[in-house]
C-alpha positions as CSV (number, residue, x, y, z in Angstrom):
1,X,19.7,-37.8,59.0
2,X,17.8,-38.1,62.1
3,X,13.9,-38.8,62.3
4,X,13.8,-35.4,64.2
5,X,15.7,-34.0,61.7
6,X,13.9,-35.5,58.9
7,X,10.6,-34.2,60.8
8,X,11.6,-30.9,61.5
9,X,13.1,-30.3,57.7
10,X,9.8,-31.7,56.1
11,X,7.6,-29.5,58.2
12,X,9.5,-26.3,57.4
13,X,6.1,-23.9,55.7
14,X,8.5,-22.6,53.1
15,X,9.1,-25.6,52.0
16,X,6.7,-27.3,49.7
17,X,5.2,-30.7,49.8
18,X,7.5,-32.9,47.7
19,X,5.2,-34.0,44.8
20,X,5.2,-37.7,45.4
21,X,4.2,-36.9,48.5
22,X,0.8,-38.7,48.3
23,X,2.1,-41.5,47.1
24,X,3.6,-42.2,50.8
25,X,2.0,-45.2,52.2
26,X,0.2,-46.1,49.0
27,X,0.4,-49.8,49.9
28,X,-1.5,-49.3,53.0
29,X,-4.8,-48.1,51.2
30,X,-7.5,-49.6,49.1
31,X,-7.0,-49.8,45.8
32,X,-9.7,-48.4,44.7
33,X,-8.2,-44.7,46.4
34,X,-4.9,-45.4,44.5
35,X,-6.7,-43.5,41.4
36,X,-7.0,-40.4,43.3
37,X,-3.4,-40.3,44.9
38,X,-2.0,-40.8,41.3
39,X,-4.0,-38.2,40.1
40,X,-3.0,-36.0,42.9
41,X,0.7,-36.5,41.8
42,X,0.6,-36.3,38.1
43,X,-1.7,-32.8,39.0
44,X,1.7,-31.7,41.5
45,X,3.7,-32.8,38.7
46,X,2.0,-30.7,36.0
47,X,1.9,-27.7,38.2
48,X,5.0,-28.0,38.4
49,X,6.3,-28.2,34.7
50,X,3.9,-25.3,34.5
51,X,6.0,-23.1,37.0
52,X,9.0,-24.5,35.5
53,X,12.0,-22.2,34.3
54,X,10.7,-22.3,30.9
55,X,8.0,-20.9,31.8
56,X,9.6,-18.2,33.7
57,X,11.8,-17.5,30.6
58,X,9.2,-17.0,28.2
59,X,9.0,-20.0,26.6
């Protein structure tokens, strides 16, 4: 897949975020803001689990 290609697919609005999202370029931040990003991505994780089609099914 192209770069444009990648660039238009990932910036489609009905499309969400991919949940390890924050974790892209990681390497090229303090440490000390890794915390947060991992946080961010267990949150986007949980949500969803949440949302998952258990859920939907009742249980």
């Amino acid at each position: 897949m192209s770069q444009d290609a990648e660039a238009s697919h990932a910036s489609a609005p009905d499309r969400p975020e991919p949940p390890l999202a924050p974790l892209d370029g990681l390497e090229e931040i303090p440490t000390d803001e890794h915390v947060a990003r991992f946080e961010a991505v267990h949150d986007r994780l949980r949500a969803r689990l949440d949302d998952g089609p258990a859920h939907e099914a009742g249980g």
